[in-house]
C-alpha positions in Angstrom: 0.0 0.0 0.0 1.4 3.7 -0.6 0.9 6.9 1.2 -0.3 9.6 -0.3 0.6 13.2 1.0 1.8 16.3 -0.3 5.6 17.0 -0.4 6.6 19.2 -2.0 8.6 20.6 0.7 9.1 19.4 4.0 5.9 20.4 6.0 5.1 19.4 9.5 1.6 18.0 8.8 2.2 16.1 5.9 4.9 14.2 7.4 3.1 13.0 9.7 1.7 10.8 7.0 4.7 8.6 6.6 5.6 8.5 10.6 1.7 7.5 12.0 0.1 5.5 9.7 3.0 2.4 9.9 2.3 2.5 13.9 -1.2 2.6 13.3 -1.0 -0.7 11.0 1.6 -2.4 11.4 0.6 -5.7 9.3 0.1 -3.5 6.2 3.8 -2.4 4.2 3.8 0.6 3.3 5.6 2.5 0.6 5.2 6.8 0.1 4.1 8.3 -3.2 5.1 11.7 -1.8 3.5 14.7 -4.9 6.5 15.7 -5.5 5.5 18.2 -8.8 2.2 19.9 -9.6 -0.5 18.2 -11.1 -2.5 14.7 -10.6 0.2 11.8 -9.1 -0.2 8.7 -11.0 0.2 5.6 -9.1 -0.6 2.9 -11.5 -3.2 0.4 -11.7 -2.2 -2.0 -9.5 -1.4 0.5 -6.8 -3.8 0.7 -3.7 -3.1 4.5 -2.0 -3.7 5.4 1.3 -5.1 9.3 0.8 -4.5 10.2 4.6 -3.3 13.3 6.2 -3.9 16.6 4.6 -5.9 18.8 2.2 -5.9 16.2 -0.2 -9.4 16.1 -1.7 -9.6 18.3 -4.2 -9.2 18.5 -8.4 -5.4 16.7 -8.1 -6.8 13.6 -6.2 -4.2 10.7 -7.4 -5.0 8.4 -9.7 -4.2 4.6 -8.7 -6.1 1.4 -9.5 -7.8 2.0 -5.8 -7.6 4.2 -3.5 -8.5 4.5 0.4 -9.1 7.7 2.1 -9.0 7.9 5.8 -9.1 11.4 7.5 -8.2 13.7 4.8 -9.8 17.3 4.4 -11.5 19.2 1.7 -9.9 22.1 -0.3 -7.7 24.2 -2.5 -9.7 22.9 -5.9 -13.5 21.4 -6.1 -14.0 17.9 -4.2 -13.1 15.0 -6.4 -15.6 12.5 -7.7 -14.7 9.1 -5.8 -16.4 5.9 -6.5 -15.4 2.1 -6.7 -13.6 0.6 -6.2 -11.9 3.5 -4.6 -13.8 3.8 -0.6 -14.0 6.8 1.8 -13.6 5.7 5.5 -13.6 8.7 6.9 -12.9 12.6 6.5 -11.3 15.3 8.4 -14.7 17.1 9.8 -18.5 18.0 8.8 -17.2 20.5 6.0 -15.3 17.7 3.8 -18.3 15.4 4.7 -20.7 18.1 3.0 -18.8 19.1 0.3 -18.5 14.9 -0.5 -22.4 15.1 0.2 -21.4 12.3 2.6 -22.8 11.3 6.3 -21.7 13.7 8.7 -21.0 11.3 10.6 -18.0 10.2 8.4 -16.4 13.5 9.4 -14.9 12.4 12.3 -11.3 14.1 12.9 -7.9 14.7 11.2 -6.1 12.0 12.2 -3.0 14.1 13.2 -4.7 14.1 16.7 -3.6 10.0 17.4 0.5 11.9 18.8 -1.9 11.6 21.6 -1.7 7.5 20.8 2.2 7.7 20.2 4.1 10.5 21.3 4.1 11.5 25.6 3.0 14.5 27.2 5.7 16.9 28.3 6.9 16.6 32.3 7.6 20.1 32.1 7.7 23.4 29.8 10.7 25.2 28.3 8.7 28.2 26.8 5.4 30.1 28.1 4.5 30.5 24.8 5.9 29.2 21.2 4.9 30.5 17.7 4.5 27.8 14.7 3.8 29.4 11.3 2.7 28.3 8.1 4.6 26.5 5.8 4.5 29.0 3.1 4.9 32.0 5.7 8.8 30.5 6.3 9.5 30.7 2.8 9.1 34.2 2.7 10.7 35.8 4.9 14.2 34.4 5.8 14.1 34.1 10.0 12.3 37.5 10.4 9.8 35.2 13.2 12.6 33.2 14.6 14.3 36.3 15.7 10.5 38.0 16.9 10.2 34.6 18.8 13.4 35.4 20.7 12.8 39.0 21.1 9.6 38.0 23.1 11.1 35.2 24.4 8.9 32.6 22.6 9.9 29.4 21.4 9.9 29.3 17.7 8.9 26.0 16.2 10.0 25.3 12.5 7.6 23.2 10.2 10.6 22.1 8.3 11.8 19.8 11.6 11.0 16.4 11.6 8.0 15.5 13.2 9.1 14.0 16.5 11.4 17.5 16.8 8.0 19.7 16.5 5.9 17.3 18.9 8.5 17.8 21.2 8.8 21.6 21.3 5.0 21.6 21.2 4.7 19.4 24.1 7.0 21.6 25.9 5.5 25.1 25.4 2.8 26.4 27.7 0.5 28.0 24.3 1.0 27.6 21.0 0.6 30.5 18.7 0.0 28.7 15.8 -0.4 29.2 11.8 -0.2 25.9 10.9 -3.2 23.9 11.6 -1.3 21.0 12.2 0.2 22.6 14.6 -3.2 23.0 16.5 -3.9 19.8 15.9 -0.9 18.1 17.9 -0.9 20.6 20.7 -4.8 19.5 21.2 -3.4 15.9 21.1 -0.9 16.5 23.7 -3.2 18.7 25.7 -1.8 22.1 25.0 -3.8 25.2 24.4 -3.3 27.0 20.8 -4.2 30.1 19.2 -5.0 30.2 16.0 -3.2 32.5 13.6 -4.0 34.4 10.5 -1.1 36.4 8.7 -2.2 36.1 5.2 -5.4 35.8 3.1 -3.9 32.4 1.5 -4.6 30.7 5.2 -7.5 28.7 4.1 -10.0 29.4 6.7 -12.4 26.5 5.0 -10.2 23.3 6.6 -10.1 25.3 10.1 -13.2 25.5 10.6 -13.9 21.9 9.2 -11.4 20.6 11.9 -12.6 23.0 14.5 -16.5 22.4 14.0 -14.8 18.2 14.4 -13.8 19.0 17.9 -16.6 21.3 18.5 -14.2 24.7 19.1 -15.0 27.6 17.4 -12.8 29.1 14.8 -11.9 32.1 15.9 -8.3 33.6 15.1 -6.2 36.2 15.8 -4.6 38.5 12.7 -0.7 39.4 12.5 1.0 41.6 10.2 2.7 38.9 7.2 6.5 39.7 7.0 8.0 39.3 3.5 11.7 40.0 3.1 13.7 39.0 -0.3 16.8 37.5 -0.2 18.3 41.1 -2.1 15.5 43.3 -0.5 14.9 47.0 -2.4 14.7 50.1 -0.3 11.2 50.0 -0.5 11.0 47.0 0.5 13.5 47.7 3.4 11.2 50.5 4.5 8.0 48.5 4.3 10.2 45.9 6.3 10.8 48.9 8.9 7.4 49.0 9.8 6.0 45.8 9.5 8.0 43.8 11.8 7.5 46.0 14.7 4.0 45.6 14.0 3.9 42.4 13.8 6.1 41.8 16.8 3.3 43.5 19.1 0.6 42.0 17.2 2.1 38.5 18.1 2.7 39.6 21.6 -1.5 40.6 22.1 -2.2 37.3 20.6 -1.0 35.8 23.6 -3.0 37.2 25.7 -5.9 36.1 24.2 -7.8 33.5 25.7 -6.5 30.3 24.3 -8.7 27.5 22.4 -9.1 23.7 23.5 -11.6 21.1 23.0 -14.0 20.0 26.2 -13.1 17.1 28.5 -14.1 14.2 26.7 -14.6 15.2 23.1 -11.1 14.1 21.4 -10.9 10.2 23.3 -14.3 10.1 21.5 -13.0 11.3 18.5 -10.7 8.6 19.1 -12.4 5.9 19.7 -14.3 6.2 16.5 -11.3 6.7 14.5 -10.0 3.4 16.1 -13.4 1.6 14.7 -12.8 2.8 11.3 -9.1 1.5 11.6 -11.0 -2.2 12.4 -12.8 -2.0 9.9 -9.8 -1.0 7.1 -7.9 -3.5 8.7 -10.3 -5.8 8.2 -11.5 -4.9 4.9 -8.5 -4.1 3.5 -7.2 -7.7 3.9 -10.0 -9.0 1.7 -10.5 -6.0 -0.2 -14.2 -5.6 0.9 
């Protein structure tokens, strides 16, 4: 069976993909199919693909002889047209479930939140407060939030690191301040309180609100200044540079005092649990081909 998630740089929630789902089956061998380029990944006839964690389900779903989805999201494109011998097991909330004009029932969680399964609570906390941004936030603008982070005295988590690397400094902050809904998504796992953060219109408010409306939270972020510096910048864009990292220095600092987000007592070993009775019945099914 091969995993398919998107890769075309390392990002912390996508990698997730090839370090859960071997722990959460271990009979089945897997292989990745990491989308590597832009465009539809072909995986051949024979191939059956695991479509797991991630906005995935959208105008470049793979193509394979069959293909199993379990947890992934709606978004960036139209929902695809899946039928057999392809299956959906589940999805990543009630949003992906509508736009599939599936049970809402099926839109159980993203299944980011099993670290809680496989990766221990911190003993204790090296930062108050620590800062995760988006993927595509780091590319632009070459340390500019690692070196906010330290002026505040936040920890700065990369979504570059490997995933055990991110758990860890997530595990170990008090808060996380958080672009990256993955990031959200683990520090819920590991019981630690997150706000969400919006720095650029491109944050696709559609999958956080399909994941929060899955743990019942409302979506409600805070907005920073983005910061954009070019490797040779102009001197406009020095001056523009001036202004906006100030800004969004104190903007990041307010956003932590904002009361934080977490789901109630109860609601993610629920989640849980039902994610666990789909993996049964994969397991199960999977073996025969059901």
């Amino acid at each position: 069976m091969k995993i398919y998630y998107w890769n075309i740089r390392p990002n912390f929630g996508d990698l997730i993909n090839p370090w859960l789902w071997p722990k959460v089956f271990p009979d089945f061998r897997f292989e990745t199919l990491p989308k590597t380029k832009k465009g539809v990944v072909d995986a051949g006839d024979a191939a059956t693909l695991l479509v797991g964690i991630g906005t995935l389900l959208n105008d470049r779903f793979p193509k394979s002889g069959r293909s199993i989805v379990i947890g992934s999201g709606v978004g960036y494109g139209s929902a695809p047209k899946i039928s057999e011998p392809s299956r959906i097991y589940c999805v990543r909330g009630p949003k992906s479930a509508e736009a599939l004009s599936l049970p809402a029932s099926m839109g159980i969680i993203d299944p980011g939140i099993l670290l809680r399964e496989y990766y221990s609570k911190a003993d204790s906390r090296s930062h108050e407060f620590s800062f995760m941004p988006q993927i595509s936030s780091v590319a632009k603008e070459q340390g500019c939030w690692r070196r906010i982070c330290e002026d505040l005295g936040f920890g700065y988590i990369d979504p570059r690191d490997p995933v055990e690397k991110s758990a860890k400094a997530i595990a170990e902050t008090g808060t996380l301040l958080t672009e990256s809904m993955h990031g959200a998504i683990v520090a819920e796992a590991l019981g630690v309180p997150w706000v969400p953060i919006v720095t650029r219109r491109e944050i696709l408010a559609f999958k956080w609100h399909d994941w929060c409306e899955s743990v019942d939270v409302e979506y409600q972020p805070a907005f920073v200044s983005s910061i954009t510096q070019p490797v040779s910048p102009t001197f406009r864009q020095k001056l523009k540079l001036s202004v906006s990292l100030p800004l969004a220095k104190r903007q990041l600092q307010h956003a932590s005092k904002r009361e934080p987000s977490q789901a109630r007592d109860g609601v993610i070993d629920s989640r849980i649990s039902q994610l666990k009775d789909v993996f049964a019945e994969v397991a199960k099914c999977e073996s025969v081909q059901c």
